[in-house]
N, C-alpha and C positions, 0 to 999 in steps of 0.2 A: 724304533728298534732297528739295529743296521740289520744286513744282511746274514752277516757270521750268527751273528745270535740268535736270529731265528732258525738258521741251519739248525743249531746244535738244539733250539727248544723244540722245535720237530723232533729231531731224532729220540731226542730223550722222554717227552711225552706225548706231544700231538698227534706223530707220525712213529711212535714208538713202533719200532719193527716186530718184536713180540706179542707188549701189551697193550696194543692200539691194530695194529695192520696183521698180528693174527699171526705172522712166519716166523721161521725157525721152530715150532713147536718140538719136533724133535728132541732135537739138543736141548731145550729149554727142559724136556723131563727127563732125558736119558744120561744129560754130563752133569748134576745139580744133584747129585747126593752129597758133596760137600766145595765148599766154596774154592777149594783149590782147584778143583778140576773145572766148575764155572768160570773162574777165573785165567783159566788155561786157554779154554775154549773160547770163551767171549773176547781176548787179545789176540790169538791166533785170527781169526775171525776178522775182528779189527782192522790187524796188520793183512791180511787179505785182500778186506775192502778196500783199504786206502791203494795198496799198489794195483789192483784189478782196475777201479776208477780210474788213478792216474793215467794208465796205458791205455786203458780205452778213447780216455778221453783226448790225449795227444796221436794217438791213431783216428780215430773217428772220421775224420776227412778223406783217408787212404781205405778204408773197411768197405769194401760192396754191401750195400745194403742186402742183397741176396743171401750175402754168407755171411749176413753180422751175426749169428748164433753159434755158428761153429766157430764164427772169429774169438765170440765172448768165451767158448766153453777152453779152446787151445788157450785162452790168454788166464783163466782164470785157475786150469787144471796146474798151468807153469808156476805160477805163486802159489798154490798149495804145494804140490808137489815141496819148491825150495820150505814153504814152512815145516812141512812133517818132516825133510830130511834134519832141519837145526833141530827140531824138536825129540827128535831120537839119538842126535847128538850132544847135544845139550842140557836134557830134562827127559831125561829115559823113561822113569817111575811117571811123569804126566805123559806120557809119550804112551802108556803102556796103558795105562789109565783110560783113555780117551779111547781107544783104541780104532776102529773105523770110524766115527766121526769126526777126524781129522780130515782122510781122503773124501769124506761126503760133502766137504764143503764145496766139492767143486759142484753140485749140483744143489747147494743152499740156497733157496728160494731169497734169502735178502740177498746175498751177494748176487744173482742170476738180477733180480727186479731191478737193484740201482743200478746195474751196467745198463740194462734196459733204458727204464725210465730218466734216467740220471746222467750218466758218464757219457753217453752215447750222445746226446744233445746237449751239452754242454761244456764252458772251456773247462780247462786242469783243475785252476784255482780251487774254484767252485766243486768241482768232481772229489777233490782231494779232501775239502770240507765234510761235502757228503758224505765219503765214506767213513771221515772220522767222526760225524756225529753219528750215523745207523749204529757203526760196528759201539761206541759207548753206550750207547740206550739200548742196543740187544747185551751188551758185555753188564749193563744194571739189570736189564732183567733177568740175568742169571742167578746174579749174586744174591737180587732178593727170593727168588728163588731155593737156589743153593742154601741161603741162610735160614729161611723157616725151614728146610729141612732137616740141613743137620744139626741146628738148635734142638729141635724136639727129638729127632732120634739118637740121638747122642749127647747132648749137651754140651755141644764144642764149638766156635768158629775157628776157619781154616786150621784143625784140627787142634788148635787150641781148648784148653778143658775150662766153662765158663761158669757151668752149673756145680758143686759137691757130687761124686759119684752116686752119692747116698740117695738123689735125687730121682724119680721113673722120671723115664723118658717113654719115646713111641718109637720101638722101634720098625715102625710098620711104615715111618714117614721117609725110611731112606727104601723101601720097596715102590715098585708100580703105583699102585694105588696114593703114596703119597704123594710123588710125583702132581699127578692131577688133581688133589687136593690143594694142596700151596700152590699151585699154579693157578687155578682157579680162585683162590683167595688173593691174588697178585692181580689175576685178570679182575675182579670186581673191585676191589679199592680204586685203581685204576680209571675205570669207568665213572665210580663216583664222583671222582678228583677234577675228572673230566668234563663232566655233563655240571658238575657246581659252578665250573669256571664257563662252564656258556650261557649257566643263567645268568651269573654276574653280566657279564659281556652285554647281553641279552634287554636288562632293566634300563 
């Protein structure tokens, strides 16, 4: 398996930022009442990581190791920042939607961990990989998220109408509670998916 392609199978199952390594929970239940705002979030997000990575990772030799944190936080607040301003020029109604956790990202535990672990030790290339596999495997976990959501409390993808009106829904799954519901049905499929592929591995 080359390289790239373990990147991205990391980020999207193994080292899945969500449903494996546990961060972002936040946003994973607070932007996931329907998949456009998942989807808002999980790109935004994305597009965060990949340019916070990139700069870190072509600074990285110039950074004091003393002040690599406030190096990480001024470099990571600057590409949020330019995302919420496109985003409130561009996509108002997601912009409005989302509403504080757009500017939270700058203290997003996946985007803080790979500037860490990630960008900071290592060349662009590779950093710029990085970020694009996390930011897709946290941008899935949204949307599976987002989608048992507002499948059953609505009966819609991205606000599309999939079910007959005529049909219950729950509308209790776009509240808190469902939130950690689907979420927790995301996080143990997950795990199953996971622990079958290591007995395989395993025999």
């Amino acid at each position: 398996m080359t390289q790239t392609m373990k990147q991205f199978k990391n980020g999207l199952l193994d080292q899945n930022p969500t449903l494996a390594l546990m961060l972002g929970m936040c946003p994973a239940l607070a932007t996931t009442t329907t998949m456009t705002d998942a989807a808002g979030m999980g790109l935004t997000t994305t597009a965060v990581l990949i340019c916070s990575n990139f700069a870190i990772s072509a600074l990285r030799r110039i950074i004091p190791e003393k002040i690599r944190i406030a190096a990480f936080i001024t470099i990571i607040a600057g590409f949020v920042t330019i995302a919420d301003t496109l985003l409130q020029a561009f996509a108002p109604s997601l912009s409005r939607s989302l509403g504080i956790f757009i500017p939270l990202i700058v203290v997003n535990c996946i985007v803080f961990a790979r500037a860490e672990v990630f960008a900071f030790r290592n060349g662009v290339g590779r950093s710029v990989l990085d970020g694009l596999a996390m930011g897709m495997g946290f941008l899935m976990a949204l949307l599976v998220v987002a989608g048992v959501r507002e499948f059953l409390s609505a009966g819609t993808l991205f606000e599309f109408r999939i079910l007959p009106e005529a049909v219950p829904t729950l509308p209790v799954m776009a509240q808190p509670p469902g939130g950690f519901l689907a979420l927790g049905l995301a996080l143990a499929v997950t795990q199953a998916v996971r622990s079958k592929r290591k007995a395989r591995s395993a025999v």
